[in-house]
Backbone bond lengths (Angstrom), bond angles and torsions (degrees), N, CA, C in turn:
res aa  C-N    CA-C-N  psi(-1)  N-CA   C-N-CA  omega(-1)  CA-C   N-CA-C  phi
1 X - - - 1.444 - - 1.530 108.77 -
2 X 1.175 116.36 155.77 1.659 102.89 -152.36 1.630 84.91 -113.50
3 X 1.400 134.15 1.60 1.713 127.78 170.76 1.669 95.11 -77.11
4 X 1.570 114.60 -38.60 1.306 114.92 -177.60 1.603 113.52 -53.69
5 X 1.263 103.93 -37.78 1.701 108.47 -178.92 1.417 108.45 -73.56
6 X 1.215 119.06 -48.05 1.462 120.40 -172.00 1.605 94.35 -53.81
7 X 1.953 118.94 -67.92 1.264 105.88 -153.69 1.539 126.97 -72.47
8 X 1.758 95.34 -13.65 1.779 94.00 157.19 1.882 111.91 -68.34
9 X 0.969 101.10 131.73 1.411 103.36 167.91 1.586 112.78 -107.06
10 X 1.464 110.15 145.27 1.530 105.48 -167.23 1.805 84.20 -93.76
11 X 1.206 113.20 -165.51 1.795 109.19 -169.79 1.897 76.01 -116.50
12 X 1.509 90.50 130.36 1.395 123.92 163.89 1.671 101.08 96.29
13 X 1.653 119.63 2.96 1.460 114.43 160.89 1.388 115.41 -42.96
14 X 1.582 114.96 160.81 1.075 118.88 -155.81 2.097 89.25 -95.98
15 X 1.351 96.58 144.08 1.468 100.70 164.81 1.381 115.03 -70.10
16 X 1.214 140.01 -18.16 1.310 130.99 165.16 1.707 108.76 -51.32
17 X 1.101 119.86 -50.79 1.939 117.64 178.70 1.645 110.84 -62.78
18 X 1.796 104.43 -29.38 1.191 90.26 174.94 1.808 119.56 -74.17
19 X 0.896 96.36 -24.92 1.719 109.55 -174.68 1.463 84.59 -56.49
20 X 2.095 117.98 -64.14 1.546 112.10 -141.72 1.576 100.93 -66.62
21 X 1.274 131.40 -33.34 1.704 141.59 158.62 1.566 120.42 -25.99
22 X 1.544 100.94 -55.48 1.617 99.63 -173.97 1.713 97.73 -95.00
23 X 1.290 133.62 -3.82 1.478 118.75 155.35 1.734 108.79 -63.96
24 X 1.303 101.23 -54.67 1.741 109.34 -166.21 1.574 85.97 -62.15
25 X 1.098 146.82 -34.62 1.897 121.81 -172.02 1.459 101.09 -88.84
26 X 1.261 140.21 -24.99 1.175 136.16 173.73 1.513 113.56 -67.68
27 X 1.698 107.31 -31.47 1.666 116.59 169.53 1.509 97.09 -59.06
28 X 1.473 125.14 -33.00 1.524 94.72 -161.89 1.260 104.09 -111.99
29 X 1.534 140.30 49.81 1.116 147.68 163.40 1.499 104.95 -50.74
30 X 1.366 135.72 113.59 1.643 133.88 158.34 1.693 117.73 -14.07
31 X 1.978 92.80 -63.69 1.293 92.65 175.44 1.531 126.67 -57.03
32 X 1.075 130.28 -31.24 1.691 114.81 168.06 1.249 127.97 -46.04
33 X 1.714 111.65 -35.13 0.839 110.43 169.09 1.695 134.79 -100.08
34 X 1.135 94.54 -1.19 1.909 112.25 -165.49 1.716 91.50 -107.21
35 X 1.032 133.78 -25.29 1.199 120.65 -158.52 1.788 99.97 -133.08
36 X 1.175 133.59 -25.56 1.249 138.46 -168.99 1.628 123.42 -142.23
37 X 1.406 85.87 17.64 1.731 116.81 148.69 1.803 113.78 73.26
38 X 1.173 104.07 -13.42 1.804 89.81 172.90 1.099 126.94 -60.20
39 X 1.797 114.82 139.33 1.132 102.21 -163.42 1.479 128.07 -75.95
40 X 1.366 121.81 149.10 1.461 123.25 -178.62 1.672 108.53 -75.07
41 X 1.064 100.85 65.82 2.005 108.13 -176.33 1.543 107.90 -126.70
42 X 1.056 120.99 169.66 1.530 122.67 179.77 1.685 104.78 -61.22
43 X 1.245 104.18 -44.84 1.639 121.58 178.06 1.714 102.14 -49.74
44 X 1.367 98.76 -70.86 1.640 108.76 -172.89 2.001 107.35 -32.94
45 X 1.370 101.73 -74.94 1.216 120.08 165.91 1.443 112.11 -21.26
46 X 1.398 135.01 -68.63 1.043 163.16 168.29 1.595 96.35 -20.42
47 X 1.393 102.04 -67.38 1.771 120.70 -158.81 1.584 95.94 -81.17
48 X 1.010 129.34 -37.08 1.493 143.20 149.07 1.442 105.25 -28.49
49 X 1.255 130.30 -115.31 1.016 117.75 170.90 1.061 150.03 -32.76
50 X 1.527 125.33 -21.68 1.673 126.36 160.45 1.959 100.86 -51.78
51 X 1.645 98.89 -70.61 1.245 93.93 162.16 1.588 136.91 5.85
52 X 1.441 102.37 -70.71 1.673 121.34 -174.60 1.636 105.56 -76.92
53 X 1.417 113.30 -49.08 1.300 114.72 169.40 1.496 125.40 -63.89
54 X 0.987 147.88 -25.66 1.282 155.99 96.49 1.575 129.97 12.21
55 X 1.084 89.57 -63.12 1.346 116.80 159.04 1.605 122.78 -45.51
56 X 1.181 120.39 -57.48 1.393 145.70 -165.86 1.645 88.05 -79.42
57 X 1.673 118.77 -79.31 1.253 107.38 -171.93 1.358 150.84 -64.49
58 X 1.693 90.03 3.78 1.138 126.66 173.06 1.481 115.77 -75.47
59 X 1.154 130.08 -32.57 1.187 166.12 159.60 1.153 120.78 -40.88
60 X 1.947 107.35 -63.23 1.180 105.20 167.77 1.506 133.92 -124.82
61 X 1.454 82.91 44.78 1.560 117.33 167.22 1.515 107.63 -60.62
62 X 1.337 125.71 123.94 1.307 122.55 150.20 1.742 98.71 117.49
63 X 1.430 131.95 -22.46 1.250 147.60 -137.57 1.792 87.75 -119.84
64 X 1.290 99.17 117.46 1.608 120.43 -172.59 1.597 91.39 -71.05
65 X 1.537 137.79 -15.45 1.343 104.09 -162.97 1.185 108.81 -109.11
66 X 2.048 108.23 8.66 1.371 115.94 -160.57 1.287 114.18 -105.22
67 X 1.416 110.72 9.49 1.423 104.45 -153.86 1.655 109.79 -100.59
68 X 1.080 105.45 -20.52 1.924 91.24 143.19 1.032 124.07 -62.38
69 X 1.350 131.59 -70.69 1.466 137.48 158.01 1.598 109.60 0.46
70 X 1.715 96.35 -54.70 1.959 92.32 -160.46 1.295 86.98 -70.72
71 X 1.358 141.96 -39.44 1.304 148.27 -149.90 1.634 103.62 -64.69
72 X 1.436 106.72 -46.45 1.224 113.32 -157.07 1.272 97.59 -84.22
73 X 1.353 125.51 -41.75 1.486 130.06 -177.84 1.698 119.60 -42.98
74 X 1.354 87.31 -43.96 1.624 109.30 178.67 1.628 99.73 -64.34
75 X 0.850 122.17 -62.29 1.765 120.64 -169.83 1.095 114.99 -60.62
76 X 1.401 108.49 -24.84 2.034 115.94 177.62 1.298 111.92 -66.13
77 X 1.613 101.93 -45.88 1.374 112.90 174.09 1.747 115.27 -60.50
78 X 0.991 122.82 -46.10 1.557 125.79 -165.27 1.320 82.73 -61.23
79 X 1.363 118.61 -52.40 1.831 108.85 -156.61 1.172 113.69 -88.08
80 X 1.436 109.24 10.49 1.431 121.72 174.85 1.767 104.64 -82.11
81 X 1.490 91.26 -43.90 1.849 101.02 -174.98 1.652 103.25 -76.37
82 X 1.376 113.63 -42.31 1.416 100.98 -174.13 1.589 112.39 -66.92
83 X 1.633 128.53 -22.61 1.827 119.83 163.82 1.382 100.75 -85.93
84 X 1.492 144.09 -8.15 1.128 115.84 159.49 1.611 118.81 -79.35
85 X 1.469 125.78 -14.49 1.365 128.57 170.19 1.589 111.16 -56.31
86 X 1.400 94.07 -61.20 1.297 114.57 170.45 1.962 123.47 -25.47
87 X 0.993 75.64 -70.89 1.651 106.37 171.41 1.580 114.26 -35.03
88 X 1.002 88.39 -41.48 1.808 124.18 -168.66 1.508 120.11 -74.01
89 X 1.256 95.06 -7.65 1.496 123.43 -170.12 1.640 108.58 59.36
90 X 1.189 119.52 53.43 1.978 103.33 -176.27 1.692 84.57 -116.05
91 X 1.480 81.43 145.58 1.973 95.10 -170.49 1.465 107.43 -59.30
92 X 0.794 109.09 136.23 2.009 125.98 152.67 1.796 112.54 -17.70
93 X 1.438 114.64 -24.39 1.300 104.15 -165.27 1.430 96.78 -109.85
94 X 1.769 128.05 -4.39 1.223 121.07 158.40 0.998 124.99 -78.59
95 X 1.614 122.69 -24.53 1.517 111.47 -143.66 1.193 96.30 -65.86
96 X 1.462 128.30 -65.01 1.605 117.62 -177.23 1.194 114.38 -21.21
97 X 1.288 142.06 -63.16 1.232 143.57 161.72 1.381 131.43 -15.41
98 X 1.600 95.52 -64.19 1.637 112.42 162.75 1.068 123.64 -47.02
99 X 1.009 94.10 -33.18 2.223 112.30 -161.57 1.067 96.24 -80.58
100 X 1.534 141.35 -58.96 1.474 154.58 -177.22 1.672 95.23 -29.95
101 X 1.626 97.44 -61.27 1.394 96.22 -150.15 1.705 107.97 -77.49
102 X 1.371 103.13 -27.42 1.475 108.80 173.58 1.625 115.81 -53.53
103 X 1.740 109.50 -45.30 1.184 102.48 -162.23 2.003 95.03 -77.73
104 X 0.982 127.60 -35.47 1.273 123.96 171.66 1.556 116.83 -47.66
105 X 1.253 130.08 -41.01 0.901 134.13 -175.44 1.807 101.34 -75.82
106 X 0.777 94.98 -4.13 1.926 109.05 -167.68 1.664 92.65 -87.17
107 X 1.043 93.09 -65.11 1.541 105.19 -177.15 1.635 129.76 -69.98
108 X 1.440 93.77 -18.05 1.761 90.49 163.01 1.383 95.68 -92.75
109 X 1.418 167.42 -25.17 1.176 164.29 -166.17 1.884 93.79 -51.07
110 X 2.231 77.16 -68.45 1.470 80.99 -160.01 1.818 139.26 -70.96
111 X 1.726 88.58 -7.13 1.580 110.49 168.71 1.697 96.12 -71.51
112 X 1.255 127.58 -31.23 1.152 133.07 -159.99 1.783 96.26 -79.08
113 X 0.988 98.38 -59.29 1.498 89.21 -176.89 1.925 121.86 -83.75
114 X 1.141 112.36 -7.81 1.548 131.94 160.47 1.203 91.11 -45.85
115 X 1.603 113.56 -78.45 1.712 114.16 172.07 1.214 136.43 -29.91
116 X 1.181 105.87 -26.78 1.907 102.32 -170.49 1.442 88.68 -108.30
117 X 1.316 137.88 -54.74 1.252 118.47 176.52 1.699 131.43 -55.65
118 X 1.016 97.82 -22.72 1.678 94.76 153.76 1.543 120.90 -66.38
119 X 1.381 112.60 -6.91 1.719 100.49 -178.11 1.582 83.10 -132.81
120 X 1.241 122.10 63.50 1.415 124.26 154.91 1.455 112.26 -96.00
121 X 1.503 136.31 150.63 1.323 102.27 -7.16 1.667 136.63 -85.73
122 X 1.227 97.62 16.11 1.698 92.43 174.43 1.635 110.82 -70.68
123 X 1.403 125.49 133.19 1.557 117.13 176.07 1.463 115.65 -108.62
124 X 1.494 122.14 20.70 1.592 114.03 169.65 0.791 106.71 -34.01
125 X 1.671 136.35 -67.51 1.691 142.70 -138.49 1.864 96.26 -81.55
126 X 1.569 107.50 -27.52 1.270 108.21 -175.24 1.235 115.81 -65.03
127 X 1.194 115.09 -50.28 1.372 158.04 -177.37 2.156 101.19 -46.53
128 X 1.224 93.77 -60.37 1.478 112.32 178.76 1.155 98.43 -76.14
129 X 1.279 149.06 -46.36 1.404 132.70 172.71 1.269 142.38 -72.11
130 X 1.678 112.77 5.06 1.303 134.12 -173.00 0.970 89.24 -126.38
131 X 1.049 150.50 -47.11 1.814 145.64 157.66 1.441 100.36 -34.35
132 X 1.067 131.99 -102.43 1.519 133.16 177.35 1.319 107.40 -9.73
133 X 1.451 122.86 -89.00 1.321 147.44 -169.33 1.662 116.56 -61.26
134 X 1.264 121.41 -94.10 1.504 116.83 -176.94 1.917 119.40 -58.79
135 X 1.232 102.22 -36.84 1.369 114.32 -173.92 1.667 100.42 -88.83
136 X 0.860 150.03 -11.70 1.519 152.27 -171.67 1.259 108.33 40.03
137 X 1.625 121.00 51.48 1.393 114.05 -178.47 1.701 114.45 84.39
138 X 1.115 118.57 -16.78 1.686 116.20 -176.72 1.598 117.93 -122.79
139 X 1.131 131.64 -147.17 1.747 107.18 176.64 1.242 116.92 78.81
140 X 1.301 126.04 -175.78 1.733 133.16 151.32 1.577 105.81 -121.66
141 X 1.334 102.35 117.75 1.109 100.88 179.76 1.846 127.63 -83.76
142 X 1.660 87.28 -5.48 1.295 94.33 171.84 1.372 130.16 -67.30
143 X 1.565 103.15 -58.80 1.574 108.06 150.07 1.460 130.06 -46.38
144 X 1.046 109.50 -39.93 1.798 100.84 172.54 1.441 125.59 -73.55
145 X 1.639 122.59 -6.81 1.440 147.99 147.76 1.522 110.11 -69.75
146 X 1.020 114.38 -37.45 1.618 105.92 -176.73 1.552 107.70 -88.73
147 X 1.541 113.77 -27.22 1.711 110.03 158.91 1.756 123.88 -69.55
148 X 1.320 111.22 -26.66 1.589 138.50 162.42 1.756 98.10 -58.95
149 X 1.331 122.19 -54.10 1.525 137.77 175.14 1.609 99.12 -40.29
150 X 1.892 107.55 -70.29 0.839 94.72 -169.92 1.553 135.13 -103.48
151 X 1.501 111.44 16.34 1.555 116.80 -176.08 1.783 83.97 -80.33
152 X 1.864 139.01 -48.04 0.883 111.69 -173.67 1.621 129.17 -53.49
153 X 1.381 105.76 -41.17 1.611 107.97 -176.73 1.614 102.77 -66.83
154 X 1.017 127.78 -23.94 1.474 123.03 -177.05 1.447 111.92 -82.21
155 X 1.830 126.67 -10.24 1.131 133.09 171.99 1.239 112.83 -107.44
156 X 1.648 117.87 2.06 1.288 114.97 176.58 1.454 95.81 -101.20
157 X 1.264 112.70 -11.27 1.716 90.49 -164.11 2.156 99.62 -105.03
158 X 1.374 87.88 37.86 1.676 94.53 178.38 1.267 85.46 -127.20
159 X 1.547 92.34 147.63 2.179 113.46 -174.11 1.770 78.20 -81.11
160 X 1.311 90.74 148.93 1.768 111.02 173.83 1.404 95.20 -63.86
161 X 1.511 131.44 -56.79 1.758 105.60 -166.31 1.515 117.85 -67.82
162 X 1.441 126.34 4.90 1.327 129.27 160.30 1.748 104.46 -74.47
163 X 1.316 119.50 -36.63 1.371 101.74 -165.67 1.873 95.96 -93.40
164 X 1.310 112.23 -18.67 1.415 95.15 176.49 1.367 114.63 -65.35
165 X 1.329 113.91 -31.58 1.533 121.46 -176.02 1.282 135.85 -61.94
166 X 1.962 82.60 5.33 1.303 114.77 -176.30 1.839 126.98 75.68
167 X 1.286 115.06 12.13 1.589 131.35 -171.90 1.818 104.78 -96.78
168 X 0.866 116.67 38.58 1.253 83.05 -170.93 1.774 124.02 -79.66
169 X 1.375 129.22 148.29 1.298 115.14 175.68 1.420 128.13 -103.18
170 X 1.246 123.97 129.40 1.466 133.14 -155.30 2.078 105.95 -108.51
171 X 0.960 109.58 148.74 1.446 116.53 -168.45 1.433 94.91 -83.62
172 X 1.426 121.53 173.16 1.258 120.13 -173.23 2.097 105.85 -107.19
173 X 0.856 112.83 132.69 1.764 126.18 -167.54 1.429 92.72 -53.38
């Protein structure tokens, strides 16, 4: 299982996998989905975790010492999705395919939420973009903006070389 690989760390792994590890277990908190409605589907999951990853690089957006880090984070993740495709049994001659569309879908999320966090604290746009996206139309998207509210302030109020070090701490859903 390729979370198993990430959350073993070999000694001198890079803290970027550790970061992409504790996003993907914070993606699978029960409560996101038991209590604040995303769906429990491969999809849900999916939108779940961009979410968290997003989250993170969002974080250490802007921060001169992070920007390998963000770099690397990002690539852990892609190759995180391309052995979970894998995994998945979809042939060798899609994944590129898959991947295309995954990472696109990655990238309107995160233009999507670039957007709403620039007009924080109001969360309409937030609100509308977790509706659409993580919640597939069902859920409250209000509450899942006010956990969005607060996983950012809880990642802003950690010094960046704690989260490079790969620790970061996440609020509970």
């Amino acid at each position: 299982m390729i979370l198993g690989r990430l959350l073993t760390r070999a000694p001198g792994a890079a803290p970027p996998r550790s970061l992409l590890a504790s996003a993907i277990a914070q993606s699978r908190q029960p409560a996101l989905y038991e209590r604040m409605g995303a769906p429990d589907t491969v999809e849900g999951r999916f939108e779940m975790l961009n979410l968290h990853v997003i989250l993170v690089l969002d974080r250490l957006a802007g921060e001169a010492t992070a920007a390998d880090a963000r770099q690397e984070m990002f690539d852990a993740y892609m190759s995180y999705l391309d052995g979970a495709l894998r995994e998945m049994a979809v042939g060798d001659l899609s994944v590129g395919k898959r991947m295309r569309a995954l990472a696109e879908a990655f990238y309107g999320r995160a233009k999507a939420c670039d957007r709403a966090f620039s007009s924080f604290p109001a969360t309409d746009q937030l609100q509308a973009a977790l509706g659409r996206t993580c919640l597939e139309g069902r859920g409250d998207p209000a509450a899942l903006a006010a956990y969005v509210a607060e996983c950012r302030a809880c990642l802003a109020g950690q010094p960046v070389a704690a989260l490079l070090a790969g620790c970061p701490r996440w609020p509970a859903p």
